[in-house]
C-alpha positions as CSV (number, residue, x, y, z in Angstrom):
1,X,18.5,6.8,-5.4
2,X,17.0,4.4,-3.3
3,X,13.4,3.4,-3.0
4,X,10.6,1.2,-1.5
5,X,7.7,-0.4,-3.3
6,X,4.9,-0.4,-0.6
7,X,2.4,-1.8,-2.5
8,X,2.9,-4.2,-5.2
9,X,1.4,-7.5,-6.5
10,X,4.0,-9.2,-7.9
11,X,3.1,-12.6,-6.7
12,X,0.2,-12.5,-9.1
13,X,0.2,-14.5,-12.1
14,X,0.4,-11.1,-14.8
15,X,3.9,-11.9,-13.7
16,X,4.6,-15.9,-13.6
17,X,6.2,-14.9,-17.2
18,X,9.2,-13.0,-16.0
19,X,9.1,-12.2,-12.6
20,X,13.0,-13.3,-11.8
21,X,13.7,-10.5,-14.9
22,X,11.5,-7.9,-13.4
23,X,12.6,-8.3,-9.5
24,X,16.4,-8.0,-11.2
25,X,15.4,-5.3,-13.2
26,X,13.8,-3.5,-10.0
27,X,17.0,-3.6,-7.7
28,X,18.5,-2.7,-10.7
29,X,16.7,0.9,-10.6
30,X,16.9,1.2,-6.6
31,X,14.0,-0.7,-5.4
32,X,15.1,-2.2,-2.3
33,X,12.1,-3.2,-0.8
34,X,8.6,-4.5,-1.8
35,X,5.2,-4.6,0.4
36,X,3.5,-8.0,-1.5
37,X,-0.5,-7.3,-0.7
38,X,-2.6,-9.7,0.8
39,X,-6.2,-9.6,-1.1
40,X,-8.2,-13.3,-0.3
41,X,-7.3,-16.0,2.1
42,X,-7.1,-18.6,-1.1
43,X,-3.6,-16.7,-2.1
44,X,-2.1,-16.1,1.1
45,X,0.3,-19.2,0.7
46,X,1.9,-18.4,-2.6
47,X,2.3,-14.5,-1.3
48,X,4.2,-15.4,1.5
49,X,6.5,-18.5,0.0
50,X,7.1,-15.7,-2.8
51,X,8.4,-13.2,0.3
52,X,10.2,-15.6,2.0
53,X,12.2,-16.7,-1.4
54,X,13.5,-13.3,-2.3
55,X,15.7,-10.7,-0.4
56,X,14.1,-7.2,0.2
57,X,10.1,-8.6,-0.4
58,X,7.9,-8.3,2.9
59,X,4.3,-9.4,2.9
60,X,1.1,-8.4,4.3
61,X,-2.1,-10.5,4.6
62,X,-6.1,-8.5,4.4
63,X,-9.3,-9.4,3.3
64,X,-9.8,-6.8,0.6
65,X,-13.5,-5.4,0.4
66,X,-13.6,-5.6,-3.7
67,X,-13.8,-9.7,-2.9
68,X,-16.4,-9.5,-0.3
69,X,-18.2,-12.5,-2.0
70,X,-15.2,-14.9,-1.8
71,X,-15.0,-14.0,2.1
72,X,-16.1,-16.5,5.0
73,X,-16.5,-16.1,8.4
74,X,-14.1,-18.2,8.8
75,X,-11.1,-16.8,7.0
76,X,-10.8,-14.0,9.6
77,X,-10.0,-17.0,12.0
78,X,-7.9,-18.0,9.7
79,X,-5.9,-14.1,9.3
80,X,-5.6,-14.4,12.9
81,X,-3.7,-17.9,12.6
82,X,-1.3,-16.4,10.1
83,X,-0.4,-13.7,11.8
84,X,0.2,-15.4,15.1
85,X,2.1,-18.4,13.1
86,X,4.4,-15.5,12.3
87,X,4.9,-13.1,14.3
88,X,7.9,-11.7,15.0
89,X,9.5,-12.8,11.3
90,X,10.3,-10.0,9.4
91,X,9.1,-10.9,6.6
92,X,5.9,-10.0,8.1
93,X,4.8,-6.4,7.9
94,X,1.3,-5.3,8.0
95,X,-2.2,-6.1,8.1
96,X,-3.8,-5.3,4.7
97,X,-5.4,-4.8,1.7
98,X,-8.0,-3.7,4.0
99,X,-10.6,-0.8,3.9
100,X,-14.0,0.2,2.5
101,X,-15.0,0.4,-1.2
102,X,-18.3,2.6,-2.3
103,X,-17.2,2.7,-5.8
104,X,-18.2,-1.0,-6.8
105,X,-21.5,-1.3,-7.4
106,X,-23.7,-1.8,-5.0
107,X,-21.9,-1.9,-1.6
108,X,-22.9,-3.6,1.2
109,X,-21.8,-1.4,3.5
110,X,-22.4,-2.9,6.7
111,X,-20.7,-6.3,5.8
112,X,-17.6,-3.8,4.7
113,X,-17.4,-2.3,7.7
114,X,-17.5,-5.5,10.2
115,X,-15.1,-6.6,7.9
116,X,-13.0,-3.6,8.5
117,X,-13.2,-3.0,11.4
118,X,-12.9,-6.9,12.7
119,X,-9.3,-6.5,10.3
120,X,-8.2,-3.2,12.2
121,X,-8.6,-4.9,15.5
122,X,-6.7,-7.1,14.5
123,X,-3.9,-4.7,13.4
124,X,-4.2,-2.9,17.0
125,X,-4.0,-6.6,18.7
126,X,-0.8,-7.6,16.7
127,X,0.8,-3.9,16.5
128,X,1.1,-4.1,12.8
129,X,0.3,-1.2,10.9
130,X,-2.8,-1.2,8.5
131,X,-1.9,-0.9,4.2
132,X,-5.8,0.6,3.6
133,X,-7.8,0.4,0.8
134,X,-10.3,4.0,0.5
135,X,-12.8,4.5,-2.3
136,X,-15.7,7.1,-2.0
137,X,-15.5,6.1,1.4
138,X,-12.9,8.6,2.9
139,X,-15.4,10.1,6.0
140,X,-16.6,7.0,6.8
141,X,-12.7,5.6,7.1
142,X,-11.5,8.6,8.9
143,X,-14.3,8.5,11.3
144,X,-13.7,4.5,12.1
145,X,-9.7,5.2,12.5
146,X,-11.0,7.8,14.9
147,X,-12.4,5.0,16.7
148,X,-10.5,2.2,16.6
149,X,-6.8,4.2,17.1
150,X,-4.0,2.1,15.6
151,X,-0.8,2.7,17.8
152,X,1.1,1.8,14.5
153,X,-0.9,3.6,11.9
154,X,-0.6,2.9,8.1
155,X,-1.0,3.6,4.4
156,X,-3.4,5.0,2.7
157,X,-2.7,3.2,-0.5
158,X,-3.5,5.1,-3.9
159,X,-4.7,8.2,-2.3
160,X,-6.4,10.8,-4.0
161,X,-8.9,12.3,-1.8
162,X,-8.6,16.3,-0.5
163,X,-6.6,18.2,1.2
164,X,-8.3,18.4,4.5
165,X,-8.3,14.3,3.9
166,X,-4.8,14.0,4.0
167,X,-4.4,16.3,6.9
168,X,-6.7,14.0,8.9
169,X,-5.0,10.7,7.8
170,X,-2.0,12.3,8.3
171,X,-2.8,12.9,12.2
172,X,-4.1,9.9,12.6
173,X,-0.8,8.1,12.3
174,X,-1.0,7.3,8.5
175,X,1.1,8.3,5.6
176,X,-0.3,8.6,2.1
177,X,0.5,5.8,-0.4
178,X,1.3,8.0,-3.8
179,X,1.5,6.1,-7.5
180,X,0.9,5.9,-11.2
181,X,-2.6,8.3,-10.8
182,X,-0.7,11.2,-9.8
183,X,1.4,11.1,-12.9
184,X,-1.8,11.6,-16.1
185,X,-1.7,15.1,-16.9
186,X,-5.9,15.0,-16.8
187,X,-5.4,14.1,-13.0
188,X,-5.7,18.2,-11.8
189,X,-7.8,17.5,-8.7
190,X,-4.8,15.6,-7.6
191,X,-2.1,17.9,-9.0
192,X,-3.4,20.5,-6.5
193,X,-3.6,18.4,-3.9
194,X,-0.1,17.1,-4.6
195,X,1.4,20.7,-4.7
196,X,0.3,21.1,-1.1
197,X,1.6,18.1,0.2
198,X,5.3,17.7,2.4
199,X,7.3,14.5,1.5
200,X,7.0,14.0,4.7
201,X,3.7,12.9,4.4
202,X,4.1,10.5,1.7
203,X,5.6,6.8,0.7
204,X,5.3,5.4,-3.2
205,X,3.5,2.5,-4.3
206,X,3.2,0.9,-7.8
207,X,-0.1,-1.2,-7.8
208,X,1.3,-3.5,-10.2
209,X,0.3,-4.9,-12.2
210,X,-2.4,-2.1,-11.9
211,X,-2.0,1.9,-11.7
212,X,0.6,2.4,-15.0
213,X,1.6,6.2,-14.7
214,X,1.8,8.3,-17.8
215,X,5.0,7.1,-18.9
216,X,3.8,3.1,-19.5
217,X,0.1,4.9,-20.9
218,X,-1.3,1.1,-21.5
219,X,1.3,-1.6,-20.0
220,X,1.7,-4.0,-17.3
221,X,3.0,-1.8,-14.0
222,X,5.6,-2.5,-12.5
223,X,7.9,-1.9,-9.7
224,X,10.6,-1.0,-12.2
225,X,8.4,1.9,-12.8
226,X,8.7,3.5,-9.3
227,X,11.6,5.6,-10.5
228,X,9.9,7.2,-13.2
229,X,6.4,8.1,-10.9
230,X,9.0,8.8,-8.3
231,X,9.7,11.5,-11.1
232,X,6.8,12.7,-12.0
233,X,5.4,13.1,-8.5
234,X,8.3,15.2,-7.3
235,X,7.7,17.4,-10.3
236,X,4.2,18.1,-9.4
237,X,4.9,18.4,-5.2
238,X,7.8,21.0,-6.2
239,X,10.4,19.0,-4.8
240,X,14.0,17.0,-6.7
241,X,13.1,13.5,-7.2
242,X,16.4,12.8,-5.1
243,X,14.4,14.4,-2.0
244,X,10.8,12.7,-2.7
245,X,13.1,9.0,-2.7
246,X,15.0,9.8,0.2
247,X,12.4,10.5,2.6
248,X,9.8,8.5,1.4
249,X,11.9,5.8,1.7
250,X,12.7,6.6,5.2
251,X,8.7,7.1,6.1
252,X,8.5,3.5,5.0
253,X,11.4,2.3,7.1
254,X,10.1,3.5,9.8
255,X,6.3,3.2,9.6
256,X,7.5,-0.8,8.8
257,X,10.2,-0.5,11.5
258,X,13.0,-1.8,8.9
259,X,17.0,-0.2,9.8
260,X,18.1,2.0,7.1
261,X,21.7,3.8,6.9
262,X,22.3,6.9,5.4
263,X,21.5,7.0,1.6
């Protein structure tokens, strides 16, 4: 089987240890592809000279709303830089972590949303697609996507809203970003989401070093790991895992507009 990490944060330092061991291991497994995430404009550098030095890793560049605090004005000058300085290289392939956040405490909701929506304009302007970061904050996402339409669309990463969520996402353009959360056994709101969903809906992520599924209860993620919540989500959709890899694999191809041959 053949798969693509879509979301994974391997150039951060959880994995200056034994990251040459853990990209080998990866391929290893099937993981031909991995989406490096682009959080703050301080590690924007070491993302991309990490992409460019490996075979298969693609980056992405956002100004994540969890780091709202270490945000200037400035540094959305400076996302607008980077992705003109390099456009058209393929190593470039979205605009994100990007997205609202109502979990954190004590949101400031209107700096958020400028944020956001100054990003996804910047998506739209570049015809990239948008890797989205969504918590508590699913209506108010929906209805700015509504707004600011992204001929490209996206990810949802780590969803795990409702039903009638997905279906709007999905309609919008987006496809849902499913990892490690799916997998707990004490995750039933999701399980009955999950059983609803087509594969076509759906590309895999691994968060990592974040988001372990059930079968690492307590370790570093990692994309190594995609197989196994490959696994375990295909058991809970009602679908072989052979399926799940296949055409979430191909989602990602072409959301990212990547060439794939017949796997």
């Amino acid at each position: 089987m053949r798969y693509i990490d879509t979301h994974t944060h391997l150039d951060f330092p959880d994995f200056d240890a034994d990251r040459n061991r853990v990209l080998a291991g990866s391929r290893a497994l099937g993981v031909e592809r991995q989406v490096l995430i682009g959080v703050t404009e301080d590690h924007w550098e070491r993302l991309w000279s990490l992409a460019c030095a490996e075979e298969g890793m693609h980056a992405a560049f956002g100004l994540h709303p969890c780091f709202l605090d270490r945000h200037r004005p400035e540094h959305l000058q400076a996302l607008r830089e980077r992705l003109t300085r390099h456009a058209g290289d393929g190593t470039l392939c979205a605009v994100g972590e990007i997205g609202l956040d109502y979990y954190i405490e004590q949101p400031d909701r209107q700096a958020q949303q400028a944020l956001f929506e100054a990003q996804l304009e910047l998506a739209r302007e570049f015809a990239l697609p948008a890797l989205l970061h969504v918590r508590r904050a699913h209506a108010e996402v929906i209805a700015t996507l509504k707004r600011v339409r992204l001929p490209r669309g996206g990810i949802v990463h780590a969803f795990s809203g409702s039903w009638e969520e997905a279906r709007e996402y999905c309609k919008l353009g987006f496809y849902l970003g499913l990892g490690g959360a799916g997998t707990w056994p004490q995750a039933k709101r999701m399980h009955r989401m999950l059983a609803r969903l087509s594969p076509q809906d759906v590309v895999l992520e691994t968060d990592a070093p974040d988001m372990a599924p059930a079968s690492h209860p307590g370790q570093r993620n990692s994309p190594e790991h995609l197989p196994a919540i490959c696994a375990a989500l295909a058991s809970r959709m009602g679908v072989e895992p052979e399926v799940l890899a296949e055409v979430a694999y191909r989602n990602s191809s072409t959301l990212f507009g990547w060439r794939t041959q017949a796997g």
